[in-house]
N, C-alpha and C positions, 0 to 999 in steps of 0.2 A: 466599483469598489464598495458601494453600499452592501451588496452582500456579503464582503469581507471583514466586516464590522464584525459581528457576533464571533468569527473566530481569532481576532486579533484579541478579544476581550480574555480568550483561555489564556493568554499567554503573557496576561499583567504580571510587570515584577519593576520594583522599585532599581534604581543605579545603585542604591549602598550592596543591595543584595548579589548585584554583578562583580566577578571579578575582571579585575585589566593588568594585561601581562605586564610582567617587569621591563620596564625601560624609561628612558630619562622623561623629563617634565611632562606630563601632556601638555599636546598644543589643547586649547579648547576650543568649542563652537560655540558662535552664542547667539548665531540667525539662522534663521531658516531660509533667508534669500538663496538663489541660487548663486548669485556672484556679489564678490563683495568684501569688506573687514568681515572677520569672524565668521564664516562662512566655511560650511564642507570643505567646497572647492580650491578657496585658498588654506586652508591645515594639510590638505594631500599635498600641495602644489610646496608647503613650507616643509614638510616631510620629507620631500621628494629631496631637496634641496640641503640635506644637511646628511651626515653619511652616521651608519650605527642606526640601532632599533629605533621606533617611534613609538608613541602612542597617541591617537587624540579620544577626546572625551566629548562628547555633545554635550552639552547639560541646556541645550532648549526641548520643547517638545510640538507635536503638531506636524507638518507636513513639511518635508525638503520638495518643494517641485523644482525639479532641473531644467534648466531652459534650453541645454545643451551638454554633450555628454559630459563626467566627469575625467581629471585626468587620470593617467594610468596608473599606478601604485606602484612606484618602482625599487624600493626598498620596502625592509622588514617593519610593516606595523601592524596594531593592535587598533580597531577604531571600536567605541562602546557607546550604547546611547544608553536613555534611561528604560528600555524595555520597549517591544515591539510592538503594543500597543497606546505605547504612549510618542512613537515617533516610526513615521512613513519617510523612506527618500523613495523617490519614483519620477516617472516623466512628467515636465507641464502638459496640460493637453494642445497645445501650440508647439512642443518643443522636437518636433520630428521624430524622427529614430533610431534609436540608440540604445545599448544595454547600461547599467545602471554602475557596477562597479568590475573592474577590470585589472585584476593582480598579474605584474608581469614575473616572464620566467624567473627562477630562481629564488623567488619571495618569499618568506612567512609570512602570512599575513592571520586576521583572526576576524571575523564579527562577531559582536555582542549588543544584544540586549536593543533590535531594532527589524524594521521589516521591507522588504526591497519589493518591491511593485514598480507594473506598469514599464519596462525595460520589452527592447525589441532588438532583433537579430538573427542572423543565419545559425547563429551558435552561441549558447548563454545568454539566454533574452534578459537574464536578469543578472547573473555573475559568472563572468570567465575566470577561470584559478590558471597559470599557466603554469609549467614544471613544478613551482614550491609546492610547500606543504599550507592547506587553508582547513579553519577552523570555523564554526558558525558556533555558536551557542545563544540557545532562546530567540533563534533569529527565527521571520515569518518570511519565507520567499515566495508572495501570491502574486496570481497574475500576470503573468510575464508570459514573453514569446518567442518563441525564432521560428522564421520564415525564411524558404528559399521556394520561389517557382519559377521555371520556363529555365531553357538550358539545355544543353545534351543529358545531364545528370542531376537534376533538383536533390542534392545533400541537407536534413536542417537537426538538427538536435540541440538537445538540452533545454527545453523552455524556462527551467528555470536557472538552471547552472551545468557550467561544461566545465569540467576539469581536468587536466592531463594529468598533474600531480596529485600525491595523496589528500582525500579531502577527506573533515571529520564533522560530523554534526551531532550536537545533543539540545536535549528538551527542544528541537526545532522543528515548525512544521512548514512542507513543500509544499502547495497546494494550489491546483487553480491552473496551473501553467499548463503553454499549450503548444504543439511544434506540429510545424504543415510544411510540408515538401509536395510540391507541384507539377504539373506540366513539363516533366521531362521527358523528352521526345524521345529517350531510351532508356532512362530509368528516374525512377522515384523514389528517397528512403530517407523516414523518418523516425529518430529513437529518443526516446528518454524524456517523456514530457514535463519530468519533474526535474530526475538526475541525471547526465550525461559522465560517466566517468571514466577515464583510460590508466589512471592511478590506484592508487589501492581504497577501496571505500568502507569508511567506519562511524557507522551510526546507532547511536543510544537514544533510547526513548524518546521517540520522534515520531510523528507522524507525518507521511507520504500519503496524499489523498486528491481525488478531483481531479488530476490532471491526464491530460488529453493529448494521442499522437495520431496524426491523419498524414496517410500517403496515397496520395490521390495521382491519378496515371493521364498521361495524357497518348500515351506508348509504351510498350516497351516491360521492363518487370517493377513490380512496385512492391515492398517495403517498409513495415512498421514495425517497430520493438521497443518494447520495455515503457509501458505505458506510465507506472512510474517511476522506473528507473533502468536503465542502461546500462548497465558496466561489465566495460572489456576488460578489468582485472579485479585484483581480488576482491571477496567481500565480505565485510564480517557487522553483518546485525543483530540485535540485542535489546528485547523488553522495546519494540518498535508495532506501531501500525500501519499496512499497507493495504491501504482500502478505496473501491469507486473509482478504481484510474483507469484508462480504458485506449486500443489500438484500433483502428480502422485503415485498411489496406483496398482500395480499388481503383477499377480503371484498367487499363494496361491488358499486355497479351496472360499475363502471370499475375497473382496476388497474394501475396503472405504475411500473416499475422503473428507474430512470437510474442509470447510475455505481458499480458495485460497489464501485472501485477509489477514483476521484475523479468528483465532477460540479463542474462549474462552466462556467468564461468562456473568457477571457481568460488569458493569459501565458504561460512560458517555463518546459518541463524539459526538463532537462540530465543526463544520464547516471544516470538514475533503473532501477531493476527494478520491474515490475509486472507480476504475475504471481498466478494462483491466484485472480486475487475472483471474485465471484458476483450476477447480480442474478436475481431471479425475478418474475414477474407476469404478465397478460395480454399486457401492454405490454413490453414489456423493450428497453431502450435504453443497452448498453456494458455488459457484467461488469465490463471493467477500467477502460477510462475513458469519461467522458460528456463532451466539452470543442468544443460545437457553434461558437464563436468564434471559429477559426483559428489556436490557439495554435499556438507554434511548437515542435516537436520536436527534438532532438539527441541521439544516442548513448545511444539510452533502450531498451532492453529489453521490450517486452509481449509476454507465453506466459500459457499453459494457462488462460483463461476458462468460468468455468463457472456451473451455473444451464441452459444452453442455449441461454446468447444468443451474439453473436461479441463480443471484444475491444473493439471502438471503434466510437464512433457519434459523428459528427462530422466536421467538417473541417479537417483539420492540415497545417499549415505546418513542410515537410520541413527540416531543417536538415544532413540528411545522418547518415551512419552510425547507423541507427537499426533492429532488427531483430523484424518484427512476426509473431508465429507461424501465426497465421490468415489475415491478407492485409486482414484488415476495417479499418485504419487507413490505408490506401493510400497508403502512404509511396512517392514515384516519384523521390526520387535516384538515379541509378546506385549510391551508396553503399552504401544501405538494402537489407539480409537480406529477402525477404518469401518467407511462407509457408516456412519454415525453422526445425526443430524447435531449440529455444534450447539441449539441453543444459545444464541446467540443474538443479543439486539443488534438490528439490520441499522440501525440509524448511527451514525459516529455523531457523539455530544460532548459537554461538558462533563464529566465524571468525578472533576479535582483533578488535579496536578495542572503543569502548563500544556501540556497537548491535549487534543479531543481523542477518546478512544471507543470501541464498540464493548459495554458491558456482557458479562455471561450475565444471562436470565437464571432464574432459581429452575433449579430440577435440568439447568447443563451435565451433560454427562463429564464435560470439562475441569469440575470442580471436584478439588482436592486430587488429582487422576496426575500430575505432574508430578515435574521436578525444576527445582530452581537451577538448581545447576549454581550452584554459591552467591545465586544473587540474592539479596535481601529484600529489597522492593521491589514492584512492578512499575510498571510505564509511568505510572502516576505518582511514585516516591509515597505506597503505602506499600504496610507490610508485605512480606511474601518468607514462607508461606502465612496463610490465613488460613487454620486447618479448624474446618467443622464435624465434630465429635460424632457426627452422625451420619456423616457419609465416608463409607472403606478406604485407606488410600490404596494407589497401584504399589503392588511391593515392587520395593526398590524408589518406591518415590520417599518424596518430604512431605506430599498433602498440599503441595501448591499445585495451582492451575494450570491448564495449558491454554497457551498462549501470552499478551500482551497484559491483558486485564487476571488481577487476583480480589474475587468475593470476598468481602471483607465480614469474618462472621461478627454479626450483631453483639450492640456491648450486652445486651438482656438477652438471657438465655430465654429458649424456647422450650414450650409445656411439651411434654411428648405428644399429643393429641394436636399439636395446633398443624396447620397447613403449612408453613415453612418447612417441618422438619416430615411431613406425610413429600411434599416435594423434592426435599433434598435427599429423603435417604428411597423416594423411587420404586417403593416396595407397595405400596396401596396406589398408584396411580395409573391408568394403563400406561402407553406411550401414544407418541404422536409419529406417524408415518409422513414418508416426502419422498415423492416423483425426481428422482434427480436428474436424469435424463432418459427420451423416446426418440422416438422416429420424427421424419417430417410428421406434421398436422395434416399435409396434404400427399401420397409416395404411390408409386407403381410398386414397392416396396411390398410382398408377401408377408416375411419373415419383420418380423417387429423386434428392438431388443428393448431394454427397461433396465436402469440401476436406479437404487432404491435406498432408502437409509432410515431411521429409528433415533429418537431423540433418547434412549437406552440401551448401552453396549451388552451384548451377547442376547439380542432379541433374534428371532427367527422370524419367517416370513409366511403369509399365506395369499395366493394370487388367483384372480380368473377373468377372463373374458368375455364378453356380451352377458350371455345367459346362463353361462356354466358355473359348475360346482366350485367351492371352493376348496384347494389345491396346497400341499404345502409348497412352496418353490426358494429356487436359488436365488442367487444377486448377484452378477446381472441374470434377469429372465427373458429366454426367446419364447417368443410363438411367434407362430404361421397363420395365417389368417386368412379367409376369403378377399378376390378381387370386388373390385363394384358395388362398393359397404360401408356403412362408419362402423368403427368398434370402438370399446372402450373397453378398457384395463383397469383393472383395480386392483390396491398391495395394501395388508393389511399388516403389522407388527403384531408381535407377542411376546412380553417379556420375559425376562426369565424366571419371574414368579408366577406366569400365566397369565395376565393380565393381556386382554387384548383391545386394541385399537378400536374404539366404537365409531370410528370418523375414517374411514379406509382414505387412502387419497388413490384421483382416481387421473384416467388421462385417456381421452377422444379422439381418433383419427381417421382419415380415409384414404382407404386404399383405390386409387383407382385402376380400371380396365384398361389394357393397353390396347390404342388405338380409340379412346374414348374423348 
């Protein structure tokens, strides 16, 4: 849990600043014991027992450790703490295993302003929603699990939350959580290490990050998806980050990977960053997204996929200003960046607002290149757009970014000569080239291929091999190459003011002899 520290600190907000749904008196809490007067346990248990909406209110702070699970939620309430980093419920560490809060069918239920850790189970380590409709807001769901091994069929999903009905979350971040399916003598399948959802799913400025699906084979076919999120029905995301969550599929006669990022259907995101997941397996389909239904894109951001697969697998429905780092989403706006290196900080931090998100760097090709699409703020509830007078926007846009994060131009203007505005406006700087993806490092492999990308849209390319001249070439580039050798490849950019890449980026391989 100590490393969940620093990110519970993004997401300080005081209880006046929370709201709590309309309904009669709140019951209050006024201990953090786990059983007891004034206790969680008993305001569910007094909820439970009285018919019509509820509401309770925590007003302690510091840590609920539960000794045993809570009861089930079985009418409509509203529970609100004073913010999720001012109060944890979670497991004792003596307290067995058990998930943390448990809404039965037909419930409205809602969190607010609190953080669920440390919860265990085959399904919703941390919060099961059953048919009703569940809300989070400013909530931290870290840490959590569900586990199932050994069996004909090892099933586990949702490490942090499994929901049948529609579930909605804002300013909340998923994180950390982590689902493992085992030792199924005939199969093994593990999804949604964050979100598990079979409802309709609606998330605002939130981040989904960290968490982890492992399906692991003891026989048979094995199964990972949506590393951090799962959903079997609709989805509609919004000014959200989906970052570092990652699938792992092995073992077994079969192994397959989908959706590092997200897997699912059906639906609509909107000015989302995804960037950085991973899937791995024999099989491997989308690090960052899996979303084979046509859903429809907008001013969403996907870079740097890893594991070894590309970025997207599926078929998306362009919405315009959308910027794909690999090309593997084939986004064909005129709008839409492709194959264009995002600029992009790799690190997700503090930025302001209540969630952590990945800033653009100065001199992203992402900035001012958007559209809001009528939203006003960004992830972090700063403006949007933020439009810098010195960099073009895309016609048809508003001069907001793409993606989750909007650069916020400086309140002091910049001298024309100063380095800010030589970086933003792209025209005096060469670019920076990126290997996106090669060959094995090790292949009997002849024929090599190479996609490539430019931290400057409408840069062209120059390539060559071992000792050779240098070439202008496409993207992706093959060559053919000698057996029983290393080579190495190098791709150099050049803008569209001419400016060429004095740092080529390059990439080493060996081809071996068959029968060597």
């Amino acid at each position: 849990m100590r490393r969940l520290v620093r990110l519970f600190a993004l997401l300080a907000v005081t209880a006046a600043c929370l709201p709590v749904d309309g309904a009669a008196a709140a019951i209050p809490v006024t201990s953090t014991a786990s059983d007891g007067p004034g206790t969680l346990r008993t305001a569910i248990e007094a909820a439970n027992s009285q018919a019509g909406s509820d509401s309770i209110q925590i007003e302690v702070t510091g840590t609920i450790a539960l000794e045993n699970k809570l009861p089930q939620i079985e009418g409509d309430l509203a529970i609100t703490g004073p913010g999720p980093a001012s109060l944890t419920v979670g497991r004792d560490d003596e307290g067995g295993f058990f998930r943390i809060f448990e809404f039965a069918s037909g419930v409205t239920g809602s969190l607010t302003g609190l953080t669920v850790t440390d919860g265990n189970s085959s399904a919703g380590g941390g919060i099961l929603n059953g048919s009703g409709s569940l809300t989070l807001t400013r909530v931290a769901v870290v840490g959590n699990e569900a586990v199932e091994e050994e069996g004909a069929a090892a099933t586990a999903d949702g490490g942090g939350i499994h929901s049948v009905g529609p579930l909605t979350l804002r300013e909340s971040v998923v994180s950390g959580n982590h689902v493992t399916a085992g030792d199924g003598t005939s199969e093994a399948a593990a999804g949604g290490g964050g979100i598990f959802s079979l409802g309709k799913l609606t998330i605002d400025r939130s981040t989904i990050s960290g968490n982890v699906v492992k399906a692991l084979g003891g026989g048979g076919e094995i199964y990972a998806l949506g590393g951090g999120i799962d959903a079997i029905g609709e989805v509609k995301i919004e000014q959200s980050t989906i970052s570092g969550n990652s699938i792992l599929a092995e073992g077994g006669s079969s192994t397959q990977a989908s959706g590092g990022g997200i897997a699912g259907n059906k639906g609509e995101l909107t000015s989302l960053t995804v960037t950085g997941n991973s899937a791995s397996a024999t099989e491997v389909f989308g690090a960052n997204l899996f979303l084979p239904d046509s859903p429809i894109v907008r001013n969403t951001l996907v870079s740097d996929p890893q594991g070894g697969a590309e970025s997207c697998f599926g078929t998306y429905v362009s919405g315009g200003f959308n910027l794909d780092e690999d090309g593997s989403c084939e986004f064909g706006e005129a709008t839409d960046l492709v194959e264009v290196v995002a600029g992009l900080d790799p690190v997700l931090r503090d930025n302001g607002g209540p969630t952590p998100t990945h800033a653009l760097l100065a001199g992203s090709p992402a900035i001012d290149r958007g559209n809001s699409f009528g939203a006003d703020v960004d992830q972090r509830g700063l403006p949007r757009p933020s439009d810098f007078a010195t960099v073009s926007n895309t016609e048809g846009g508003d001069g907001s970014d793409i993606g989750a994060f909007e650069l916020q131009v400086p309140p002091v203007t910049a001298s024309p000569g100063s380095v800010l505005v030589q970086l933003l406006a792209g025209d005096r700087q060469p670019p920076n080239t990126r290997i996106v993806s090669g060959p094995a490092r090790v292949t009997f492999k002849r024929e090599a291929k190479f996609r490539f990308a430019s931290t400057e849209a409408q840069s062209s390319f120059q390539c060559k091999v071992d000792k050779g001249a240098w070439k202008g070439c496409r993207n992706p580039c093959k060559r053919t190459v000698g057996a029983g050798a290393k080579h190495l490849f190098k791709v150099r950019a050049i803008d569209r003011f001419g400016n060429v890449d004095p740092t080529p980026a390059r990439f080493g391989w060996r081809v071996k002899r068959i029968g060597s």
